[in-house]
N, CA, C and O atoms as CSV, one atom per row, in Angstrom:
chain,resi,resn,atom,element,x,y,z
A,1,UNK,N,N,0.829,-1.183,0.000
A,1,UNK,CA,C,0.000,0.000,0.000
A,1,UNK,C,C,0.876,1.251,0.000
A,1,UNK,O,O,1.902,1.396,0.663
A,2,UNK,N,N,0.511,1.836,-0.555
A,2,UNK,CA,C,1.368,3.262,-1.206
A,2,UNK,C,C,1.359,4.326,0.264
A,2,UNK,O,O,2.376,4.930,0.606
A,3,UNK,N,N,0.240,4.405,0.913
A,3,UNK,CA,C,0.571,4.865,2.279
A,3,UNK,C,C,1.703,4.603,3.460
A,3,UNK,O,O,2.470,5.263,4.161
A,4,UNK,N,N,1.270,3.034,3.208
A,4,UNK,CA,C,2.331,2.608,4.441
A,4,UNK,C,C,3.862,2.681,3.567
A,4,UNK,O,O,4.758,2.777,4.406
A,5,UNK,N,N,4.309,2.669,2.445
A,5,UNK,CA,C,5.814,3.105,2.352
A,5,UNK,C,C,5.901,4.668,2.433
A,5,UNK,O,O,7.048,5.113,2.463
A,6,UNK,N,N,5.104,5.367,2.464
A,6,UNK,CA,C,5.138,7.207,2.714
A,6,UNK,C,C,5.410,7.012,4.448
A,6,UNK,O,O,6.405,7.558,4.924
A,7,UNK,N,N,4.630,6.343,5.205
A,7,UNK,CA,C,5.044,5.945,5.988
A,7,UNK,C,C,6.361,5.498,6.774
A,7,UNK,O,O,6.778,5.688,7.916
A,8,UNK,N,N,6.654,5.070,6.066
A,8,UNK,CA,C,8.345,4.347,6.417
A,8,UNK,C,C,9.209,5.696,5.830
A,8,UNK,O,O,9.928,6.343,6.591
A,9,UNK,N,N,9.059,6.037,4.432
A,9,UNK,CA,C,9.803,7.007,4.254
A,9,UNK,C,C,9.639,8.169,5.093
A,9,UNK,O,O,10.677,8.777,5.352
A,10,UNK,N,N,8.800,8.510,5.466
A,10,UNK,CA,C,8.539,10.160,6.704
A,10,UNK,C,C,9.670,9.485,7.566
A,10,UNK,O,O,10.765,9.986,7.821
A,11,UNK,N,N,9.282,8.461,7.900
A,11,UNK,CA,C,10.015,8.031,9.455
A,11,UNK,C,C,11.560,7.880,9.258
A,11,UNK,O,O,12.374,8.175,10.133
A,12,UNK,N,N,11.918,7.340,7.891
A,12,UNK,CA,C,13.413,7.380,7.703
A,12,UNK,C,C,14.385,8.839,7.562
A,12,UNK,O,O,15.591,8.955,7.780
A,13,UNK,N,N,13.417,9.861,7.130
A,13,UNK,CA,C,14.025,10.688,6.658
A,13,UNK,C,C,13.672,11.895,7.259
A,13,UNK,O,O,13.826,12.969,6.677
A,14,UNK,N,N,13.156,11.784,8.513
A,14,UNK,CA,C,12.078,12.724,9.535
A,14,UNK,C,C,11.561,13.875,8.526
A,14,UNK,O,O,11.965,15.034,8.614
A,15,UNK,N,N,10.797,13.519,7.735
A,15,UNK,CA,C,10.337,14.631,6.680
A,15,UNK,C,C,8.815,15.240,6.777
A,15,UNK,O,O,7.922,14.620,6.200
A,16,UNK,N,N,8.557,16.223,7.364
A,16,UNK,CA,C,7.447,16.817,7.605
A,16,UNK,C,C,6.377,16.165,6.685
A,16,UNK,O,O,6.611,16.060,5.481
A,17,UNK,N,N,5.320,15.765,7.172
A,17,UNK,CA,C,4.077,15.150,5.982
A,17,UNK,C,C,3.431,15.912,5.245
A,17,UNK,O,O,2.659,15.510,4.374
A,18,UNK,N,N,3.772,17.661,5.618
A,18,UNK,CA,C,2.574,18.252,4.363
A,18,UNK,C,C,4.219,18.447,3.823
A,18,UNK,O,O,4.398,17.912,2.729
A,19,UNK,N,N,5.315,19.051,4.346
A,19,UNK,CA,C,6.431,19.120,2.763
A,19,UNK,C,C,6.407,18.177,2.217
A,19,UNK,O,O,6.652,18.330,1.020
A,20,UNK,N,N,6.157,16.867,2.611
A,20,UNK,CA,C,6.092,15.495,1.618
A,20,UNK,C,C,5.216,15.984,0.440
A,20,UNK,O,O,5.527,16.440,-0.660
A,21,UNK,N,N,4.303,15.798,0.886
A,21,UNK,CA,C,3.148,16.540,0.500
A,21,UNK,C,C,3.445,17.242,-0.887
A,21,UNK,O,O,3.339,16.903,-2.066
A,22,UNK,N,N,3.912,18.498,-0.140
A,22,UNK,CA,C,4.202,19.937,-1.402
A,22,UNK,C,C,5.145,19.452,-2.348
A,22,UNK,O,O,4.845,19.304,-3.533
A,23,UNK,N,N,6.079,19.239,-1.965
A,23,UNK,CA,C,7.177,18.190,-2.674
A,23,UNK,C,C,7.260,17.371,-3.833
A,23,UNK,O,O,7.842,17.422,-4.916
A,24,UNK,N,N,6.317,16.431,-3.118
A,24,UNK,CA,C,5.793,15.036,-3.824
A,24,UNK,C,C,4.627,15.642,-5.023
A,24,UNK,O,O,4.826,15.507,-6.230
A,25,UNK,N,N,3.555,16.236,-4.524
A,25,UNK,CA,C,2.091,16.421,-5.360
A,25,UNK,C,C,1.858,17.767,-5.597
A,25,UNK,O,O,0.959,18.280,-6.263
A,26,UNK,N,N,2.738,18.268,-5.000
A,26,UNK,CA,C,2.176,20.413,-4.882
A,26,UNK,C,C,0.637,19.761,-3.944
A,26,UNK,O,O,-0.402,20.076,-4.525
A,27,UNK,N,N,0.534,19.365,-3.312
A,27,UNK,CA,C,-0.172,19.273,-2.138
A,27,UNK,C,C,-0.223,19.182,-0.622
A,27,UNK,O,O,-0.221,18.038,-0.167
A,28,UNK,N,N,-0.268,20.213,0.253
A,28,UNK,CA,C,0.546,19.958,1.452
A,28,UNK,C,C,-0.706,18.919,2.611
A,28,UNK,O,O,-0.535,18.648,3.799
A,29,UNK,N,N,-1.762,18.583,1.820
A,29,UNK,CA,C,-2.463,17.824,2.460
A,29,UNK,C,C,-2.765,16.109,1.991
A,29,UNK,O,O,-3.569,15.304,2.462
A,30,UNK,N,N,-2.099,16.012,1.253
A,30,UNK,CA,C,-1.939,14.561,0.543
A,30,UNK,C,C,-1.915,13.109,1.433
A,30,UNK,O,O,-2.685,12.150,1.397
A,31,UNK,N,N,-0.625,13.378,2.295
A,31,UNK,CA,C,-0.747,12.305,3.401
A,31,UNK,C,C,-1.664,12.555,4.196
A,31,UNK,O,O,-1.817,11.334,4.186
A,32,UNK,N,N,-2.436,12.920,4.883
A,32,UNK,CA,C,-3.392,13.190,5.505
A,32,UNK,C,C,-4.493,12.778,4.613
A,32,UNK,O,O,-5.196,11.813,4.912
A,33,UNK,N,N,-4.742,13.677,3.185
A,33,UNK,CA,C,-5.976,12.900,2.994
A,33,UNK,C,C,-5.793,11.029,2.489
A,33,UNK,O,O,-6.770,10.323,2.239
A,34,UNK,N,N,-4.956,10.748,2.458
A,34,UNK,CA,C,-4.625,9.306,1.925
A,34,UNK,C,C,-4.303,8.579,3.593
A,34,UNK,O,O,-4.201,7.357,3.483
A,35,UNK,N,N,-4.200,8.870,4.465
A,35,UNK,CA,C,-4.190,8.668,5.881
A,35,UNK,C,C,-6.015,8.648,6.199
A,35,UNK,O,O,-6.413,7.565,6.629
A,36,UNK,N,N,-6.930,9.577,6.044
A,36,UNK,CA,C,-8.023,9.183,5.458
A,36,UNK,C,C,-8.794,8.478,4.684
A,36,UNK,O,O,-10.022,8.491,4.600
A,37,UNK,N,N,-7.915,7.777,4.045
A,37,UNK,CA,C,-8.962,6.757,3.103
A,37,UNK,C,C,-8.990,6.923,1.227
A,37,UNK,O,O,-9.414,6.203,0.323
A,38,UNK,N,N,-8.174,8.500,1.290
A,38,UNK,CA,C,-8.339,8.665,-0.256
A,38,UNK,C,C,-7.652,7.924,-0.821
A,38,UNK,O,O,-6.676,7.493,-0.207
A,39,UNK,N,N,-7.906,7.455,-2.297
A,39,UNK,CA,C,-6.847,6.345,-3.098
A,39,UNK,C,C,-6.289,7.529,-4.308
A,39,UNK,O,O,-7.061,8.207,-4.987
A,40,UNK,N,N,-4.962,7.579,-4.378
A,40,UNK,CA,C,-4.595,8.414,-5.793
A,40,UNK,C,C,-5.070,7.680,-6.735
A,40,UNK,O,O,-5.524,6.536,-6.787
A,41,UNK,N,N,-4.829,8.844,-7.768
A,41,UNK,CA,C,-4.492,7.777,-9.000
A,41,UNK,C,C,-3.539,7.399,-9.679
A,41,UNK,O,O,-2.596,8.190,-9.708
A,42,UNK,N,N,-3.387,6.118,-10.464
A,42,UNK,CA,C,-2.062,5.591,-10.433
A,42,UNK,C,C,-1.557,6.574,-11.242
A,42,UNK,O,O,-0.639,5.858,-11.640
A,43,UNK,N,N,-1.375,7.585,-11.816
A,43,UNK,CA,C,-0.468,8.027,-12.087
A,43,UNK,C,C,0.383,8.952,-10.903
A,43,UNK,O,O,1.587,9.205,-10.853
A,44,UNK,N,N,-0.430,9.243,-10.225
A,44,UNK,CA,C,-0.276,10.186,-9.030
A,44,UNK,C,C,0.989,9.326,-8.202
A,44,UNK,O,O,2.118,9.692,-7.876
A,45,UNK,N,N,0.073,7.676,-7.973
A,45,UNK,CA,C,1.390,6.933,-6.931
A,45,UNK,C,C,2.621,6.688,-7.717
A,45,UNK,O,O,3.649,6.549,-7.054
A,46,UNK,N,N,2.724,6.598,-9.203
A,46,UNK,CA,C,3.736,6.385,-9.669
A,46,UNK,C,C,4.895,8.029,-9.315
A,46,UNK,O,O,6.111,8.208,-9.257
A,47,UNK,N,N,3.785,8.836,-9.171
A,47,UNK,CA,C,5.357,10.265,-9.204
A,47,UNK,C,C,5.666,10.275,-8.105
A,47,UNK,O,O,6.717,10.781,-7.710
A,48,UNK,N,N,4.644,9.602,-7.221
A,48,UNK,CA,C,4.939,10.084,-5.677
A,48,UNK,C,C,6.367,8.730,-5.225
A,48,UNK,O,O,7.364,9.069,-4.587
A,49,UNK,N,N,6.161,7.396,-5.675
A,49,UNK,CA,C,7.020,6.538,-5.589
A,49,UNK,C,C,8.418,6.705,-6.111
A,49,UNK,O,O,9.389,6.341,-5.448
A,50,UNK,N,N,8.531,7.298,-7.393
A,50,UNK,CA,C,9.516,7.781,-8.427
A,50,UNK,C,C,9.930,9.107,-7.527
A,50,UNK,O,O,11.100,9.280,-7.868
A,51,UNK,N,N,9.661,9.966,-6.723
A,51,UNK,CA,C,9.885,11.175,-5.928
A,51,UNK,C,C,10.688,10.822,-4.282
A,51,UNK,O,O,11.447,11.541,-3.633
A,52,UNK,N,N,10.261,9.712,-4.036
A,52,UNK,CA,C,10.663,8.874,-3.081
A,52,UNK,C,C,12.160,8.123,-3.346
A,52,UNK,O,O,13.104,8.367,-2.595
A,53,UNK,N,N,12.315,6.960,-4.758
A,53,UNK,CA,C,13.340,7.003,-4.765
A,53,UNK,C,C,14.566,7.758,-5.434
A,53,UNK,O,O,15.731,7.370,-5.345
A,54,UNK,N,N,14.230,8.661,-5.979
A,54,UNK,CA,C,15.007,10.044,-6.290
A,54,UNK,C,C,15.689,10.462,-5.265
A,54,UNK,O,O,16.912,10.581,-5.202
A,55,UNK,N,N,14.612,10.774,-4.142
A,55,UNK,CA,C,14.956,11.494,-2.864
A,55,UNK,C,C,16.170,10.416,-2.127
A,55,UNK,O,O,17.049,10.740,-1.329
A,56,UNK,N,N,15.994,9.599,-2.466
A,56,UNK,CA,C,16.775,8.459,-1.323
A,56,UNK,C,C,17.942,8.257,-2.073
A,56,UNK,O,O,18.891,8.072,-1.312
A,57,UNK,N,N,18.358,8.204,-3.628
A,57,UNK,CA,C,19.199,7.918,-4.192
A,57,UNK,C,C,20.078,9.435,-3.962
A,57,UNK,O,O,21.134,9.207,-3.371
A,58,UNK,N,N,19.901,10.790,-4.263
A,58,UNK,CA,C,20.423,11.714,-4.146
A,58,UNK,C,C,20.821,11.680,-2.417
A,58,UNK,O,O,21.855,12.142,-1.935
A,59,UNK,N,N,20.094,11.243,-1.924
A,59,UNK,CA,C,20.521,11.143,0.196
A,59,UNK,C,C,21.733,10.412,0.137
A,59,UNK,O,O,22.738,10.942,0.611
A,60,UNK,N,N,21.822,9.021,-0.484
A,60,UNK,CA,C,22.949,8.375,-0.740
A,60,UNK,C,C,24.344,9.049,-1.060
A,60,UNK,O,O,25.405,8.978,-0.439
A,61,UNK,N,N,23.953,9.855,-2.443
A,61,UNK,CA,C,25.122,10.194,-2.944
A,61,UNK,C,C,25.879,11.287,-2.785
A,61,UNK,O,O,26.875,11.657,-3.407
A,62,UNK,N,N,25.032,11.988,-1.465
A,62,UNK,CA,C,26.330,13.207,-0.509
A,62,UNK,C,C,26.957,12.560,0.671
A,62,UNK,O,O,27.771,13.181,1.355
């Protein structure tokens, strides 16, 4: 479920959930509403997943 790895990633990277948010979707309420019950759409989880490991590969390489 596309929540629970936003999940793991907040927690790895102590990253505020609405900058995830703004970041990830230009939405600073995204995790929250998907913490609610909303489902993206798959194109939505694909940028948000692809934004995730971007973020983690560039963390790596400083």
């Amino acid at each position: 479920m596309l929540i629970m790895r936003i999940e793991r990633f907040l927690r790895e990277t102590g990253m505020p959930w609405t900058k995830f948010g703004r970041l990830a979707t230009h939405d600073p309420r995204f995790v929250q509403d998907l913490r609610n019950g909303r489902t993206p759409r798959p194109e939505t989880a694909k940028r948000v997943e692809h934004f995730m490991n971007i973020y983690r590969e560039e963390a790596r390489a400083v």
